[in-house]
C-alpha positions as CSV (number, residue, x, y, z in Angstrom):
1,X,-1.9,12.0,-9.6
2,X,0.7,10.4,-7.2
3,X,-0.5,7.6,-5.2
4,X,2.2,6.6,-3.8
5,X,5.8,7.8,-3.8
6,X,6.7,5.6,-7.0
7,X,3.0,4.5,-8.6
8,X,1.1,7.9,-10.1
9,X,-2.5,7.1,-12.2
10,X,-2.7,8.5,-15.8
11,X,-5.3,6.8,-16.9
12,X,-9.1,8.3,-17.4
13,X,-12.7,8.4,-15.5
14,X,-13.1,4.5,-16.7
15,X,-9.7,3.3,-18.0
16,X,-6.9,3.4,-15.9
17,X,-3.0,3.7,-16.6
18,X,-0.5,3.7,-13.7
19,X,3.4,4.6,-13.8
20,X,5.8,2.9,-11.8
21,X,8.8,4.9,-11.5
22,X,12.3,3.3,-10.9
23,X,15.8,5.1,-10.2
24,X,16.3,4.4,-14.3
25,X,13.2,5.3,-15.3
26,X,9.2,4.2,-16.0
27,X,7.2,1.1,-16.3
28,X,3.9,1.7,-17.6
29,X,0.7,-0.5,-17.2
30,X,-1.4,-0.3,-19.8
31,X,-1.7,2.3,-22.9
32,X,-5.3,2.6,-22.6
33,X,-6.9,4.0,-26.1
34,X,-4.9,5.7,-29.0
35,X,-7.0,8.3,-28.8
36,X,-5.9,8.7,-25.3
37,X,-2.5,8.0,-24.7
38,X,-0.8,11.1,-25.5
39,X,-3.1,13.5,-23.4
40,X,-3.5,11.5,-20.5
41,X,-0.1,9.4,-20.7
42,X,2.3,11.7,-21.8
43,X,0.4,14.8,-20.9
44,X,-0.2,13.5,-17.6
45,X,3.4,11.9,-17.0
46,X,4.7,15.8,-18.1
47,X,1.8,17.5,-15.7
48,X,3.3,15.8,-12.7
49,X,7.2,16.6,-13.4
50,X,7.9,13.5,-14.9
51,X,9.2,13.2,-18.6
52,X,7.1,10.3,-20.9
53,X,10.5,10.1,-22.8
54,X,11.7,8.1,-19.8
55,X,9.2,5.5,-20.3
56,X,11.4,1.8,-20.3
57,X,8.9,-0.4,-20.2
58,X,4.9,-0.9,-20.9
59,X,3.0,-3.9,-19.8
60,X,-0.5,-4.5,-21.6
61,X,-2.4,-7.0,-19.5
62,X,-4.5,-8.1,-22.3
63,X,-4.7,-7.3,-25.9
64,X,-8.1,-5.4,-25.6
65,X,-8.0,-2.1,-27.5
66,X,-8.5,-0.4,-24.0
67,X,-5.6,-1.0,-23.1
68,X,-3.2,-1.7,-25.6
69,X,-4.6,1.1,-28.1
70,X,-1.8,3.4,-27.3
71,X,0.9,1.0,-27.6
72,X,2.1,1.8,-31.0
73,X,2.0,5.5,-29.7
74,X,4.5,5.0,-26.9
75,X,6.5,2.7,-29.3
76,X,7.2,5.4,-31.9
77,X,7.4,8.5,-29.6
78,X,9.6,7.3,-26.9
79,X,11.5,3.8,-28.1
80,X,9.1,2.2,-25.1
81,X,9.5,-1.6,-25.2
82,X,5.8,-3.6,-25.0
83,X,5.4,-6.6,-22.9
84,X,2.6,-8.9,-23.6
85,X,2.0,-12.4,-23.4
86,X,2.4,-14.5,-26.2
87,X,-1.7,-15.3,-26.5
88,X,-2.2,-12.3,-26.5
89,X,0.3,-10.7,-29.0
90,X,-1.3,-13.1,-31.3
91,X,-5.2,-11.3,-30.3
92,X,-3.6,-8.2,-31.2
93,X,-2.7,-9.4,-34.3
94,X,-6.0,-11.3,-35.3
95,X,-7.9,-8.2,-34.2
96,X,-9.1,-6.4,-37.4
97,X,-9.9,-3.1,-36.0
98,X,-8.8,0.3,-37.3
99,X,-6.5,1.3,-34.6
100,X,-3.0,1.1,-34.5
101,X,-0.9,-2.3,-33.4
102,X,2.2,-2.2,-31.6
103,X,5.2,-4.2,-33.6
104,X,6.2,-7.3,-32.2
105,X,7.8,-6.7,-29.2
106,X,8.8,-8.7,-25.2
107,X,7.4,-11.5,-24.5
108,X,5.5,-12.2,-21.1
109,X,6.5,-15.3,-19.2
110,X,4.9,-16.8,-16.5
111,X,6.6,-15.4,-13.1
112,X,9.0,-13.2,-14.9
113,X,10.6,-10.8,-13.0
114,X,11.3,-7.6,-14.6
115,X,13.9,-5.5,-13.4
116,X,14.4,-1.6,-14.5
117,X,16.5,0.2,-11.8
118,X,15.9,-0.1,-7.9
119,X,12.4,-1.8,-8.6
120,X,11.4,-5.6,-9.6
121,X,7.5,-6.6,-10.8
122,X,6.7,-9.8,-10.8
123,X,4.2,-10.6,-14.0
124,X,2.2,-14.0,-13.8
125,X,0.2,-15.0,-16.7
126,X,-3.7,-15.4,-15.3
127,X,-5.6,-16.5,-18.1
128,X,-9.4,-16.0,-18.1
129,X,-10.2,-12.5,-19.4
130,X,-8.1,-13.0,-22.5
131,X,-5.6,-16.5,-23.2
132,X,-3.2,-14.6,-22.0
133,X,-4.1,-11.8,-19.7
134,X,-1.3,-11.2,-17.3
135,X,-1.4,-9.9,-13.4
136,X,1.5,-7.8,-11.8
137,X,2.8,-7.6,-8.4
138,X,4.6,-4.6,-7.7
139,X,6.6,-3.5,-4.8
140,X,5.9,0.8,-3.5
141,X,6.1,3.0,-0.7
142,X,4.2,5.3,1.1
143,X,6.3,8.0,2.7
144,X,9.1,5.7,2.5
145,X,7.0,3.1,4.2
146,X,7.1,-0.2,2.1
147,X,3.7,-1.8,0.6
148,X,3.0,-4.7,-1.7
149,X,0.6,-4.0,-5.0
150,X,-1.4,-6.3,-6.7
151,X,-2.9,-5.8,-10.0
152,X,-5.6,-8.6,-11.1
153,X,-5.2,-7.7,-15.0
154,X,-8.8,-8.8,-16.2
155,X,-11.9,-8.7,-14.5
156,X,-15.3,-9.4,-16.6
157,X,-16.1,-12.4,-17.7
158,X,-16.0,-11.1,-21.9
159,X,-17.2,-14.9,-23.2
160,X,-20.9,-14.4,-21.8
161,X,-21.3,-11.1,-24.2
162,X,-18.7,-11.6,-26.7
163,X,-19.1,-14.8,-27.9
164,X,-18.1,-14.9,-31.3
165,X,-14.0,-13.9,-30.0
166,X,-14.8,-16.5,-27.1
167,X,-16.5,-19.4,-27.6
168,X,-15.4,-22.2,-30.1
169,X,-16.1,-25.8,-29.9
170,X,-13.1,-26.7,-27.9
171,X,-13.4,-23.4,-25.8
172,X,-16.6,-23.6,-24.7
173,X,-18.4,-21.5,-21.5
174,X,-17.0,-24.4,-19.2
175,X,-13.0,-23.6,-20.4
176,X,-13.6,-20.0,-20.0
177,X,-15.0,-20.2,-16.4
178,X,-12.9,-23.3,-15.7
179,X,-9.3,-21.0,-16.7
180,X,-11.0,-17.6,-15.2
181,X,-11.2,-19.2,-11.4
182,X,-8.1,-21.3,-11.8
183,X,-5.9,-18.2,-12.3
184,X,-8.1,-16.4,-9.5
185,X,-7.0,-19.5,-7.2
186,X,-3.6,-19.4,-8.1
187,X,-3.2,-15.5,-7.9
188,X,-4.9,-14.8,-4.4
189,X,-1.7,-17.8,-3.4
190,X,0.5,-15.8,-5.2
191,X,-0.5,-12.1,-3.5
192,X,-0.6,-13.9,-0.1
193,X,3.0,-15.2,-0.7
194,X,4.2,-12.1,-1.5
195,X,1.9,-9.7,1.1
196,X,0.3,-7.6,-0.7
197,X,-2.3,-5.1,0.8
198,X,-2.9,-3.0,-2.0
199,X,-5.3,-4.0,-5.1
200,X,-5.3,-1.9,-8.4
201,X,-7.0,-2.5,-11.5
202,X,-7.1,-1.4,-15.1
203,X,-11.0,0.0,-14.8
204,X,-11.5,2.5,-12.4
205,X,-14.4,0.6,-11.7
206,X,-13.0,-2.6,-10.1
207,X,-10.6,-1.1,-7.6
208,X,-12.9,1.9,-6.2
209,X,-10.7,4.5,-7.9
210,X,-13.3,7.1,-8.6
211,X,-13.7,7.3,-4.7
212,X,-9.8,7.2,-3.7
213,X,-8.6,9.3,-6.5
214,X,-10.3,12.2,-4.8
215,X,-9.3,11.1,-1.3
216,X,-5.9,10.7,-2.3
217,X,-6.0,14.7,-3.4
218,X,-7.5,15.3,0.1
219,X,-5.0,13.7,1.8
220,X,-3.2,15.2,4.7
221,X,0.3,14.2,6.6
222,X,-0.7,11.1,9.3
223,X,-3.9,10.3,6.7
224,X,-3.9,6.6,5.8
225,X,-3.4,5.9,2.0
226,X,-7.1,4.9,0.6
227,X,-5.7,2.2,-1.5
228,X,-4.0,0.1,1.4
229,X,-6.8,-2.4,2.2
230,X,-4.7,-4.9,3.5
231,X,-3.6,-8.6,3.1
232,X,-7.2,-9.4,4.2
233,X,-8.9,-7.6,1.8
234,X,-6.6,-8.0,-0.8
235,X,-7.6,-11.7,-0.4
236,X,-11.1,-11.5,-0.3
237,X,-11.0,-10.0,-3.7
238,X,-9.4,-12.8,-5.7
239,X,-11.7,-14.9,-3.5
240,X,-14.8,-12.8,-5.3
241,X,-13.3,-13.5,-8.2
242,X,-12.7,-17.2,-7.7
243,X,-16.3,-17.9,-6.3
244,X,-18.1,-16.0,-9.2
245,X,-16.3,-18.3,-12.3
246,X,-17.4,-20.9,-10.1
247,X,-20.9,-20.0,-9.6
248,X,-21.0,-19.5,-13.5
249,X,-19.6,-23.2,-14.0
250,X,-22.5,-24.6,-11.7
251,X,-25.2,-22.1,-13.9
252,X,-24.3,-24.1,-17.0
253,X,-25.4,-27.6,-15.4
């Protein structure tokens, strides 16, 4: 659905996707699953006017096959370019599950600004989740009235569960929690800097999605937007973030 007059959701109940529409087409973040991808990407893209063959540009946050499993799908269906950091192209490529891997593609720099049409996002690398999980800012409107998005790109803390993809003798729990509220540190600075009052994340889960979805439908002209929390809030939700890898550094003493 449209959530704002250039960011629509096309994700699923827990996975999200969003599309960020530009004057020369679509940026996409995250694929979600391969199983996915073309029903609720491309299907969904097509359900609300747009066409998925107009789709520039797909950032995968993190190499998890959540959200980069339908990569390879937009790669061969629409020419769509893949942007992912360099630590994490390299977890794609050591991941030996049976779904498909997009080819070698862009790589993600720290701060990079990329530019398709009228709109500029601003990707920063915000390791923690993943080596090299990255986090978007990105610039909408609301009836024509400006907003500023952030998108933290990797929430759970994968190292406590996972440990055999985690935790190695020179990455123990400490570097995980250590990098994890670092990057939440440096990212609340960063969304501060550039005013952003709206937070969206890549589970539904994490950003209250499965209750704004439906209040975005109900909607009516004068209603405020659901997902514009403000700078406030925005805040207090990297601070969350921040605060709980540091509460899990202190557990390990």
């Amino acid at each position: 659905m449209k959530v704002f007059d250039n960011l629509y959701f096309v994700g699923q109940t827990e996975y999200s996707a969003w599309a960020v529409t530009t004057s020369q087409g679509i940026i996409v973040m995250d694929t979600i699953w391969d199983y996915s991808v073309e029903d609720e990407i491309a299907g969904g893209l097509k359900k609300l006017g747009l066409d998925p063959k107009n789709i520039k540009y797909a950032i995968v946050s993190h190499g998890h096959i959540d959200h980069a499993g339908g990569a390879k799908y937009l790669q061969d269906h629409f020419g769509t370019h893949i942007i992912a950091s360099a630590a994490d192209w390299d977890l794609m490529a050591r991941d030996n599950g049976p779904w498909p891997k997009p080819k070698h593609d862009m790589v993600a720099t720290d701060g990079e600004k990329l530019t398709l049409g009228d709109t500029t996002l601003t990707l920063y690398l915000t390791p923690g989740h993943t080596l090299g999980t990255i986090s978007t800012i990105i610039p909408v409107k609301d009836h024509g009235t400006p907003h500023v998005v952030a998108e933290w790109g990797g929430t759970a803390f994968n190292w406590i569960q996972n440990r055999k993809a985690y935790i190695t003798p020179d990455r123990p729990d400490r570097f995980w929690f250590e990098i994890y509220a670092k990057s939440a540190e440096r990212f609340r600075a960063v969304a501060a800097r550039a005013g952003a009052d709206v937070l969206i994340s890549n589970h539904t889960i994490y950003d209250g999605s499965r209750q704004k979805l439906p209040e975005v439908l109900k909607r009516k002209p004068g209603d405020p937007n659901p997902y514009v929390i403000g700078k406030e809030s925005v805040q207090r939700y990297l601070t969350v973030a921040d605060e709980c890898a540091k509460a899990g550094l202190l557990r390990l003493h």
